[in-house]
N, C-alpha and C positions, 0 to 999 in steps of 0.2 A: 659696578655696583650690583649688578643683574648676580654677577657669580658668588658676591659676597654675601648675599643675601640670600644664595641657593643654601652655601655653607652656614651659614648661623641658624634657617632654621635646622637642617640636617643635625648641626651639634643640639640645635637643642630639643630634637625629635630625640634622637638618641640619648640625651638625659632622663627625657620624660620616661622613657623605655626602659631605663637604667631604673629610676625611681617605684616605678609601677611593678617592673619586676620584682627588686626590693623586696618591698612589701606584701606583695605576692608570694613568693617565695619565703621569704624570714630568712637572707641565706646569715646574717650577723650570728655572731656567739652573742650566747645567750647571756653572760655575763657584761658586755657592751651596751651602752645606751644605745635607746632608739629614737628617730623623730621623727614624727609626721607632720605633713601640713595639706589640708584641703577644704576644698570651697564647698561652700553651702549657698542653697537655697530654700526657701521661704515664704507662704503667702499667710496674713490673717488680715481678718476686716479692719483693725485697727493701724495697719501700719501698712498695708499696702504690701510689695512683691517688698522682699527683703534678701539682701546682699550680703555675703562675709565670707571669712575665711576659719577655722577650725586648726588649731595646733594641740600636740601631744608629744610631749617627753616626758621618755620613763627608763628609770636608772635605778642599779645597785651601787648604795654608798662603797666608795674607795673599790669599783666592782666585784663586789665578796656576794656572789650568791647565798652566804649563809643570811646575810643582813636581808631586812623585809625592802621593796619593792618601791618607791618611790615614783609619783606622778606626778605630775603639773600640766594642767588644762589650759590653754588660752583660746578666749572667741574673741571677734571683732565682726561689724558689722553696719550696715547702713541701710534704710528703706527709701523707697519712693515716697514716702509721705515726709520723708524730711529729721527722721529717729535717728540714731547711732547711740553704739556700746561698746565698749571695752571690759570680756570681763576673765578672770583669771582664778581658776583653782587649784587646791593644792595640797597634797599630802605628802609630807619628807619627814624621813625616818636619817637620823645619823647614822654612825658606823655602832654598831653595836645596839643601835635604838635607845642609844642614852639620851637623847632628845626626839621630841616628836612635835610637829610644827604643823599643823592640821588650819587652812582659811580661805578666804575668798575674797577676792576684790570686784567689784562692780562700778563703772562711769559709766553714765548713759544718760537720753534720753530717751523716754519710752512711756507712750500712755501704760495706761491700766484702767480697767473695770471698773467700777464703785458700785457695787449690788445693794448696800448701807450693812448694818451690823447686825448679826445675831443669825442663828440658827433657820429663823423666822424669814428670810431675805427676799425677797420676789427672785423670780427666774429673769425679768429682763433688769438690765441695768439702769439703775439712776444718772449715771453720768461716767463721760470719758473725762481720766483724770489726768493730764497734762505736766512731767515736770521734771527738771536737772536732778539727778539722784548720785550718789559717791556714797558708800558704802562700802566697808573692809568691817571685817572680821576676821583676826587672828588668834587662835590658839597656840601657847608657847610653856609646853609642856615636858620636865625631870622625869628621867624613870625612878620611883623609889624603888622598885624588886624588877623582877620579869613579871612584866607585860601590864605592872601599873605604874601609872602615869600622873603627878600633880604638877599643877602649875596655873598660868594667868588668862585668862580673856577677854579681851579688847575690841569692844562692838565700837563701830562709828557709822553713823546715818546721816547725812545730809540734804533733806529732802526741799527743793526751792525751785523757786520761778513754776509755783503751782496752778494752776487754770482746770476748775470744772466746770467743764463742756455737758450740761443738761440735754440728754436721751432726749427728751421730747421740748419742743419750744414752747414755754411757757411752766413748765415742770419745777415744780417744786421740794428743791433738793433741802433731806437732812443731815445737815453740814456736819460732819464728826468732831472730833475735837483734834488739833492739826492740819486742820483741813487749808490755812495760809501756809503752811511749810515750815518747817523747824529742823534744828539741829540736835538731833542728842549724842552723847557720851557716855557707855556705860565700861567699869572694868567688875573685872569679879574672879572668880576661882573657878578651877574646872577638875573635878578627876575620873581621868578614863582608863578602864581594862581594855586593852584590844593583842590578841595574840593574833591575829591575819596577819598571812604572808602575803600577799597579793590584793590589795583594795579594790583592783577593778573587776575581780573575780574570784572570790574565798570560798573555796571549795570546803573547808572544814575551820570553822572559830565561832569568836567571839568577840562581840564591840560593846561596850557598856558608857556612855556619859552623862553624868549629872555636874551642872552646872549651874552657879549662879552671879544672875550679874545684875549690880546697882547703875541707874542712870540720874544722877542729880545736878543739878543748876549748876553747883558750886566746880563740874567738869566740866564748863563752860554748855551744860546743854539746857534746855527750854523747859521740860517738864520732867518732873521726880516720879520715877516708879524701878520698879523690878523684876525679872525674870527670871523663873525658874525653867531648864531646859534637862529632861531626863529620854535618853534616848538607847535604845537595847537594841540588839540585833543580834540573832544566833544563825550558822549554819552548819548542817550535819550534812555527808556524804547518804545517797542512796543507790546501792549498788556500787559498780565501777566510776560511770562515768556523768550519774547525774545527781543534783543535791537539792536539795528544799530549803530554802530559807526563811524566816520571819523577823518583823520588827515591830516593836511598839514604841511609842514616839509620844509623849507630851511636852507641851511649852504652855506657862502657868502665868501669866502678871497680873502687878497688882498698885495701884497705884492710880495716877496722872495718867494714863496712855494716851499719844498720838494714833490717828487711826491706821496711820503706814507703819507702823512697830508693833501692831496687836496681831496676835495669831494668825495663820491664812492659812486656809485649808486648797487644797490642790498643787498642780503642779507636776513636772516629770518626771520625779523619783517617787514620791506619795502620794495616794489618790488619785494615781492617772487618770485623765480623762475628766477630770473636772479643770477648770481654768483658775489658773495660781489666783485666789483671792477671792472667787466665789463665795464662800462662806469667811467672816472675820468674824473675831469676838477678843475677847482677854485670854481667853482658854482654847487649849485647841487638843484633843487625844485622837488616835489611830494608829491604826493597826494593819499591814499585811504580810501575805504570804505567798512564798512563789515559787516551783518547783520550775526547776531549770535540767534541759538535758543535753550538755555538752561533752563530746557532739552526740548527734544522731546515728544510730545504727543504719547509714544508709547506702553502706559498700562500695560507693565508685568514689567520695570523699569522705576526711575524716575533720572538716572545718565549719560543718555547719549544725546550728543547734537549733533548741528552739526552750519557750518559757510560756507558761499560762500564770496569771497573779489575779490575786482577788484583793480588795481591802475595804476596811470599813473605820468612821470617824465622823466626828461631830464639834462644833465649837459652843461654848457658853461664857456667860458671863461669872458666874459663880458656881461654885460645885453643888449646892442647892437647887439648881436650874439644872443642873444636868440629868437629860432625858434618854432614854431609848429608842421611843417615837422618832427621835431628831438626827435618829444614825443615819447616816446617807454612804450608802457603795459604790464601787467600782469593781470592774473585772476585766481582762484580755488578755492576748496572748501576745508571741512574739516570735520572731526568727533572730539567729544568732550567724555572725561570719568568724571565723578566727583569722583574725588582724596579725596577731602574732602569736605564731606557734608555740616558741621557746619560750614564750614569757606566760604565755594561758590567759592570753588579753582578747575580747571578743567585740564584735563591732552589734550593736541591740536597733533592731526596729520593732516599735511598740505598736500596738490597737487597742486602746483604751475602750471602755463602754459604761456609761453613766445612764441614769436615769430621764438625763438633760440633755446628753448628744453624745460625744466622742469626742478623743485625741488622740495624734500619731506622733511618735517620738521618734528621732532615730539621733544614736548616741553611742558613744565610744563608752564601754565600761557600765556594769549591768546598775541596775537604778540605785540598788543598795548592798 
């Protein structure tokens, strides 16, 4: 037992070896799928030390490097306070990019913040909000020409088994509207320009979406409203080996709103450094911009970069209310690792810096 157990871990030292080199290395053709898998770790006040594992595959359709670049994201996870998630993302290009399949899927439980509504919010929270969430969004999108895109959009929320835990005992919460949990349904249209070869690092394009999508009873959901979602993104080359990017982003509704389906400002890819939902409203605009320099001119490797981003954004309830005073920024920077060489895939640790504190990101594939 003693020697069979010297050998099993030996083979599987020597996989891990295998694996780590791998990836280290890039020794694959560049035209072959690649896959990753590794663990994460985690701490926030709300959830306690947090546990999971991180996956990544990324492929050229019928492996034709002419065709664009294809990802799929999968986390999974679990805390010591008793949360867990499942959640999946994904961008897949067919062969020719005659279809384009752009969504996300979310299972989890997982509090969240409740700061209440508007622009106006206090900096400490009203309540921890407690609750079983499923959530998918897919985009299922025709090329009509090169590099434009019409087709369908299918939001689903299911937000239940809700619980607000009041910040302070005896506090006096204002309850939003949703605030017992509901289901909506929304489908709608969507059409996007995007000529990027590479989603998780676009050295030179363009992404363009405007969408809209209806959520009403009669799709089996709770309350009637709508959303309008327009969302740009350019990036130009500077120099050889480094580029600037910019994006601006508005989500518009109008209607019934739930308060878990209205706007939310922050989060990992926009507004770093503010915490996903800090600010809510019906409306929500922002803006940033990020000069990235991959790699670094720093002579003994050629896999390591770096990024500075700035952004700025605000939520309202009507375009009437909409203020200048009520802009709120972010800024920081970042190191880059090249994960995969032949593909031009970079591994991002972020330092966010707000007004209100900070946040660190670290993430396969740059924020936007």
């Amino acid at each position: 037992m003693f020697c069979f157990s010297l050998s099993g871990f030996a083979q599987k030292e020597g996989f891990i070896k295998r694996y780590i080199n791998g990836i280290i290395n890039d020794t694959s053709a560049v035209y072959k799928p690649q896959f990753l898998v590794y663990p994460t770790v985690a701490y926030a006040p709300e959830t306690s030390w947090e546990l999971g594992f991180s996956s990544l595959y990324v492929y050229y359709a019928k492996m034709d490097t002419a065709n664009r670049l294809s990802e799929i994201n999968g986390f999974t996870f679990f805390t010591l306070a008793g949360q867990y998630g499942l959640w999946f993302d994904h961008a897949i290009y067919s062969d020719k990019e005659e279809w384009f399949f752009l969504g996300k899927l979310r299972i989890q439980r997982f509090p969240m913040y409740y700061y209440g509504l508007g622009p106006d919010s206090p900096s400490d929270y009203q309540a921890l909000v407690d609750s079983h969430q499923i959530l998918l969004k897919e985009r299922v999108l025709k090329k009509l020409r090169k590099d434009f895109y019409l087709g369908v959009e299918l939001d689903y929320n299911q937000f239940g088994s809700v619980e607000f835990e009041p910040h302070h005992e005896g506090q006096v919460i204002d309850y939003p509207v949703g605030y017992e949990g509901s289901t909506n349904i929304g489908m709608g249209l969507g059409f996007v320009y995007d000529n990027r070869h590479n989603v998780l690092n676009v050295r030179d394009g363009l992404f363009s979406e405007l969408a809209y999508i209806k959520y009403a009873p009669f799709w089996a959901g709770e309350y009637e409203f709508s959303t309008i979602i327009s969302d740009s993104r350019i990036y130009r080359p500077v120099g050889k080996n480094n580029i600037i990017a910019g994006q601006l982003f508005g989500q518009f509704n109008t209607g019934n709103v739930p308060f878990n389906m209205m706007s939310a400002l922050g989060g990992e890819s926009l507004m770093r450094g503010y915490y996903m939902g800090r600010y809510r409203d019906k409306d929500y605009m922002a803006t940033q911009v990020e000069m990235r320099f991959l790699p670094l001119p720093l002579g003994f490797s050629k896999r390591f970069g770096a990024a500075v981003f700035a952004s700025a954004g605000t939520v309202f309830d009507d375009f009437s209310n909409l203020a200048l005073n009520k802009v709120v920024y972010s800024g920081g920077a970042g190191l880059r690792f090249l994960l995969f060489p032949k593909k031009d895939i970079y591994t991002r640790v972020d330092a966010a810096f707000t007004r209100e504190g900070h946040g660190f990101y670290i993430y396969i594939g740059e924020a936007f």
